[in-house]
C-alpha positions in Angstrom: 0.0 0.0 0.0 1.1 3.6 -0.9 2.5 5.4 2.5 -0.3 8.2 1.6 -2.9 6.0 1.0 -1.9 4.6 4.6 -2.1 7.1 6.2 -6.0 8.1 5.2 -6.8 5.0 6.0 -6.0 5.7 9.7 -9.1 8.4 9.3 -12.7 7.3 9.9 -15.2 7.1 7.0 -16.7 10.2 8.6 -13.5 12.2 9.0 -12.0 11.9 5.8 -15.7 13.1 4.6 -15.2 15.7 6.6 -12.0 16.6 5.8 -12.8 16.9 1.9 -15.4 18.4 2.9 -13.2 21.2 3.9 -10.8 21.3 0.8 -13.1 21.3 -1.6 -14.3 24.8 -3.4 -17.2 23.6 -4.3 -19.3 21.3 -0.8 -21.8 19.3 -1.5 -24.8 19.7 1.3 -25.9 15.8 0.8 -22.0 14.9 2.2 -22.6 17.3 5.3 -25.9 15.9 6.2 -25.1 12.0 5.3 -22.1 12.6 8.1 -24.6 14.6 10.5 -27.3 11.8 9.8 -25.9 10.1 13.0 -24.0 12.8 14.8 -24.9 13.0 18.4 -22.4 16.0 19.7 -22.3 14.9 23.1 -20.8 11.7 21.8 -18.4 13.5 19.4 -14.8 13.8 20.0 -13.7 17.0 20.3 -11.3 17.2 17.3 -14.0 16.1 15.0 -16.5 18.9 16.4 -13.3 20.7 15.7 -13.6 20.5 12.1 -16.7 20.9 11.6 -16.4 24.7 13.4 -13.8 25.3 10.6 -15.9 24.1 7.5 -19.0 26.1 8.9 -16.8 29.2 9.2 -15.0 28.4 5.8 -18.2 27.5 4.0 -21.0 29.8 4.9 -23.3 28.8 2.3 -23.5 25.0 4.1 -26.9 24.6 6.2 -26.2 23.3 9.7 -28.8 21.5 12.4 -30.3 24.8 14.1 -29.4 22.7 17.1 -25.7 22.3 16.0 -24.8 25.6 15.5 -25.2 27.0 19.0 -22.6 24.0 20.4 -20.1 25.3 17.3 -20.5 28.3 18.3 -19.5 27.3 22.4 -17.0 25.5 20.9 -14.9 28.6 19.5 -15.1 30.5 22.9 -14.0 27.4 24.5 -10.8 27.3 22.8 -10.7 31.0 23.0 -10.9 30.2 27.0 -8.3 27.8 26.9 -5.8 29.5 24.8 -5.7 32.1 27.2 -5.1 30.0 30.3 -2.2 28.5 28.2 -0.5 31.9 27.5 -1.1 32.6 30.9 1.3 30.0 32.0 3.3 30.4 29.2 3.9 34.6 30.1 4.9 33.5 33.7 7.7 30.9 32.7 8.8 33.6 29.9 9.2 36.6 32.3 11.2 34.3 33.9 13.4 33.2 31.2 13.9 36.8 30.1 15.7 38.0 33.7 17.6 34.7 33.5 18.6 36.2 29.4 17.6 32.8 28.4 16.2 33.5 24.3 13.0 31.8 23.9 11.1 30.3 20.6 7.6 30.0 19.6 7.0 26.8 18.4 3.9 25.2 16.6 0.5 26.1 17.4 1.8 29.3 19.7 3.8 30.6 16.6 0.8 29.9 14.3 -1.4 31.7 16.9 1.0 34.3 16.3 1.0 34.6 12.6 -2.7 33.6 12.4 -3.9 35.8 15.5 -7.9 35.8 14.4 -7.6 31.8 13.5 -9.5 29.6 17.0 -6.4 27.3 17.8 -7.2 24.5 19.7 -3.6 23.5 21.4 -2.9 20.9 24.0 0.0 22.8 25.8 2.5 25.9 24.5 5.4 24.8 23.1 9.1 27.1 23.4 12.4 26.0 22.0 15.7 26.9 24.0 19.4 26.2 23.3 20.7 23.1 24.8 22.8 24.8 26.8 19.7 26.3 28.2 17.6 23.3 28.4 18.6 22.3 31.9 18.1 25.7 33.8 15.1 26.3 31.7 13.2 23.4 33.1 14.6 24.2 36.6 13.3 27.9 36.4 9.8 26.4 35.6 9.6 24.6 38.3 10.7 27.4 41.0 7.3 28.8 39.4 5.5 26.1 40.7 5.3 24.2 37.5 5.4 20.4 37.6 7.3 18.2 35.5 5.4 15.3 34.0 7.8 14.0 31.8 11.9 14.6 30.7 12.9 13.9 27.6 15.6 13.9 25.3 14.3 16.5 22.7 11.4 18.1 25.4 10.3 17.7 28.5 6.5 18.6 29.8 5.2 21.0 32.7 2.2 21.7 33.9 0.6 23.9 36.7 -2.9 23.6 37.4 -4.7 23.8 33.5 -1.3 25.6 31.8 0.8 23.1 30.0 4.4 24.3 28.9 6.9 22.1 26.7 10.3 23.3 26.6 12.2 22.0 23.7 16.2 21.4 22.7 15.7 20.2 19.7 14.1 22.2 16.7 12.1 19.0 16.3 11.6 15.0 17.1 13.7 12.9 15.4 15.9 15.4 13.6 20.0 14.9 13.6 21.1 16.8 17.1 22.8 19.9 15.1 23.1 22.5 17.6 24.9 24.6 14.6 21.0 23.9 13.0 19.5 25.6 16.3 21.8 28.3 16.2 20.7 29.0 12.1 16.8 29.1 13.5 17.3 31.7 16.3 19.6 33.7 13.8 16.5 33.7 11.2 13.7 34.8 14.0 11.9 38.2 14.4 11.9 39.1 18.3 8.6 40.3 18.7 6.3 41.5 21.4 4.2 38.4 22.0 1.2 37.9 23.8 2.4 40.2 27.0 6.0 38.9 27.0 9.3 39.1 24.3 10.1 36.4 22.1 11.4 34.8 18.8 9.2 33.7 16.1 10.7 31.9 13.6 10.5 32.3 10.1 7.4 31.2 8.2 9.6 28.3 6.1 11.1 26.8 9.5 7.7 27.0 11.2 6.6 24.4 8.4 9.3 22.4 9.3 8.2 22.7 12.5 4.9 21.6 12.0 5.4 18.5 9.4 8.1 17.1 11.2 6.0 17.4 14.2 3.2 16.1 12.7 5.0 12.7 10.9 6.2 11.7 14.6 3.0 11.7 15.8 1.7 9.4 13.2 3.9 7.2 12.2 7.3 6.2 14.4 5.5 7.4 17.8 2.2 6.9 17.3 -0.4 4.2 16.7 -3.9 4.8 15.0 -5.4 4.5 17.6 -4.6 7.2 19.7 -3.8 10.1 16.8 -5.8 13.2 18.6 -5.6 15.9 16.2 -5.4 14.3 12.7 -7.0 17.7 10.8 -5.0 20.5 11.9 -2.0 19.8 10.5 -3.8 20.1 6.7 -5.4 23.2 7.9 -2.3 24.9 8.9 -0.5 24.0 5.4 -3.3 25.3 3.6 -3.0 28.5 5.5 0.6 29.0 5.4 0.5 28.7 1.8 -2.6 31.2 1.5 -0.9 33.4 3.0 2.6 33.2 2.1 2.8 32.2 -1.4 6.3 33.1 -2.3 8.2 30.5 -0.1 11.5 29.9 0.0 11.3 26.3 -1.6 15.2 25.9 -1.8 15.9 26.7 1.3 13.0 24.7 2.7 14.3 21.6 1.0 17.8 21.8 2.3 16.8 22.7 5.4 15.2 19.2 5.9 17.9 17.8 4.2 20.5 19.3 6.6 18.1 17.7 10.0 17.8 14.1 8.4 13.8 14.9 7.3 14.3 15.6 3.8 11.8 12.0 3.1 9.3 13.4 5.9 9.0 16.5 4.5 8.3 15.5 1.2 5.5 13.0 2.0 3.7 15.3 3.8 3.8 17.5 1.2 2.4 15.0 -1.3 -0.1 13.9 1.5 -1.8 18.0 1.6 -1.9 18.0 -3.0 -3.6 14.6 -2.1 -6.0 16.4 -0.4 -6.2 19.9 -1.5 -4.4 19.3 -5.5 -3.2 22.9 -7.7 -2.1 24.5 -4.5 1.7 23.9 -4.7 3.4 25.3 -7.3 3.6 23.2 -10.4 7.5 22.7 -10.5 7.2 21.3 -6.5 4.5 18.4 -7.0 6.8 17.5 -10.2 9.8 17.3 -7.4 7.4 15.3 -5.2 6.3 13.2 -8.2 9.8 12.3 -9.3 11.1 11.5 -6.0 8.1 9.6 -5.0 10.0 5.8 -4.9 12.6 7.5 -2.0 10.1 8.7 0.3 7.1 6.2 0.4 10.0 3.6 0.7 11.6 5.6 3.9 8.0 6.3 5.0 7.4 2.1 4.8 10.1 1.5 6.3 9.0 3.3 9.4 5.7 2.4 9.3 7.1 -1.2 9.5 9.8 -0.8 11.9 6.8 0.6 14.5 4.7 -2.6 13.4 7.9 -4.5 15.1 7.9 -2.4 17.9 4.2 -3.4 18.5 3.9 -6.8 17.2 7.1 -7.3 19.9 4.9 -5.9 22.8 2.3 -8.3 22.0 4.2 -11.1 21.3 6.4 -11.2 24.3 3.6 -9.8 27.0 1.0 -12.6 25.3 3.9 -15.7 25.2 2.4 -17.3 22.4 4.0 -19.8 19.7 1.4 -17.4 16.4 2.6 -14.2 18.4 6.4 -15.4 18.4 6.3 -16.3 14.6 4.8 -13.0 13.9 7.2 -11.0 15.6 10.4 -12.8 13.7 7.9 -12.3 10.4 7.7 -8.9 10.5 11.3 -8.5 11.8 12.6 -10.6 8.4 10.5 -8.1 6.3 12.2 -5.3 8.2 15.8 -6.4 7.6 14.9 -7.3 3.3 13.2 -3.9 3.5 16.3 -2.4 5.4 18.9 -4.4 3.3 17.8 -2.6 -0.1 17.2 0.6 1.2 21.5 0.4 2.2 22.0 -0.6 -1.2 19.4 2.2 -2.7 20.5 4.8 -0.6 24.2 6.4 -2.0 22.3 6.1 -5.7 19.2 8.1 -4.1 21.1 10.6 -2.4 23.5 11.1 -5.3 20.0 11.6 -7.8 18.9 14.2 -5.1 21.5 16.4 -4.9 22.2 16.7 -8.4 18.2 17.4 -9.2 16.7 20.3 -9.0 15.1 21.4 -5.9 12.6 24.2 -5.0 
């Protein structure tokens, strides 16, 4: 199966309605109402309710259950509520970071808050980036503020104080090549601005897309699992507005840039995922790239996909102690290592084809 075609298939019927629902220029009332045939809000996740508040504000001319619309309505100034609890907690550790003269980031939904200030966000926690040599007395600082830690890890750790959830970050991103040089180029290429009450960087529109693919790949392929993906829409959202509203992109840099942090494949399939979705957005020369280096990244992107099979089929296997579970562990490991065994011998032939191709 195609990596793309994989990774739909982890939507419900519903949601992917929904989604193309969104997308398209021209909805169709009969989709709405055959998804809204059985919708009971009360029972509705929240990220699905989620969507539908952007395809009633995006398409106007849709007809909604009177009943509906009130909750969509709610809906907004709930995330408009919880936004601001989250800056709240996000001013107080920032203040904080600013006597220490420890430079700050904005990083995924708070930077896109920032660059799409009238655009209802709903974000989990706030996310900041910090130099590594920062990291440590960063999360330390936090805590004299009466933040809790709930988890340290190697690229972020979480903190929380009452509903305010902070991440502070090391790494420009999950998974990337450690390259604190790379860091250094991000905060050298970011506007200090005046930010929801407090100073701090926002990076450039091109690494915020990094940002937010690279983000959005670990969370549904190599650390994720189908079952527990929370927020599968926003990440196509967000594309569609970034390239709305900034339509002269630096492709060239953008390319190398993910090259440079070991996400060039990521970066691409997610690209190709969005003109699935939403096709004659990207500029024509682009989806000819993506087309051309196709056989690269759904390999790459498979070859995740079955590495975190392993990972599962391993738990399973070994917690359940069966003979079937045992021989389908060692299965899926012998397609890993054929899969992994050409990729070695594909890869110096790839790379070579890359970087003498044209990229934008």
């Amino acid at each position: 199966m195609n990596s793309i075609k994989y990774l739909f298939s982890l939507f419900s019927v519903d949601d992917y309605k929904l989604l193309q629902l969104y997308f398209t220029d021209h909805p169709e009332q009969q989709v709405l109402d055959s998804v809204l045939s059985s919708f009971v809000i009360d029972n509705e996740p929240l990220e699905r309710i989620y969507l539908l508040t952007k395809i009633h504000t995006k398409h106007p001319e849709l007809l909604f259950p009177a009943k509906i619309n009130p909750r969509l309505e709610g809906l907004i100034k709930y995330f408009i509520v919880g936004n601001a609890t989250l800056l709240q907690g996000f001013n107080c550790i920032a203040d904080e970071l600013e006597k220490n003269n420890i430079p700050i980031m904005l990083m995924k939904g708070i930077a896109l808050k920032f660059y799409f200030p009238r655009e209802p966000r709903y974000m989990w926690d706030v996310d900041i980036l910090v130099h590594d040599r920062d990291y440590k007395k960063a999360i330390e600082l936090a805590v004299k503020q009466g933040f809790e830690i709930e988890y340290i890890g190697v690229h972020a750790s979480d903190l929380i104080k009452g509903r305010a959830k902070i991440d502070i970050h090391n790494l420009f991103a999950k998974g990337m090549l450690n390259n604190p040089k790379f860091t250094q180029r991000i905060f050298d290429d970011a506007t200090l601005h005046d930010c929801f009450g407090t100073r701090a960087y926002v990076p450039a529109i091109e690494d915020l897309l990094l940002i937010i693919i690279a983000n959005a790949y670990h969370n549904y392929f190599p650390y994720g699992f189908a079952n527990e993906i929370t927020h599968p829409y926003t990440t196509f959202i967000d594309l569609e507005n970034i390239f709305e509203k900034f339509p002269d992109l630096n492709w060239q840099n953008l390319f190398r840039n993910a090259d440079n942090i070991g996400m060039l494949y990521q970066f691409e399939f997610f690209l190709s995922a969005f003109n699935h979705l939403r096709p004659n957005c990207l500029p024509e020369d682009l989806l000819k790239h993506l087309n051309a280096s196709e056989k690269k990244w759904d390999m790459e992107v498979k070859r995740d996909l079955l590495l975190k099979d392993i990972k599962r089929k391993r738990l399973e296997s070994f917690n359940k102690k069966t003979v079937s579970g045992l021989l389908s562990y060692f299965q899926k490991y012998t397609q890993y290592f054929y899969l992994i065994t050409l990729y070695v011998f594909r890869m110096k032939k790839l790379i070579e084809k890359h970087h003498d191709s044209k990229v934008y």
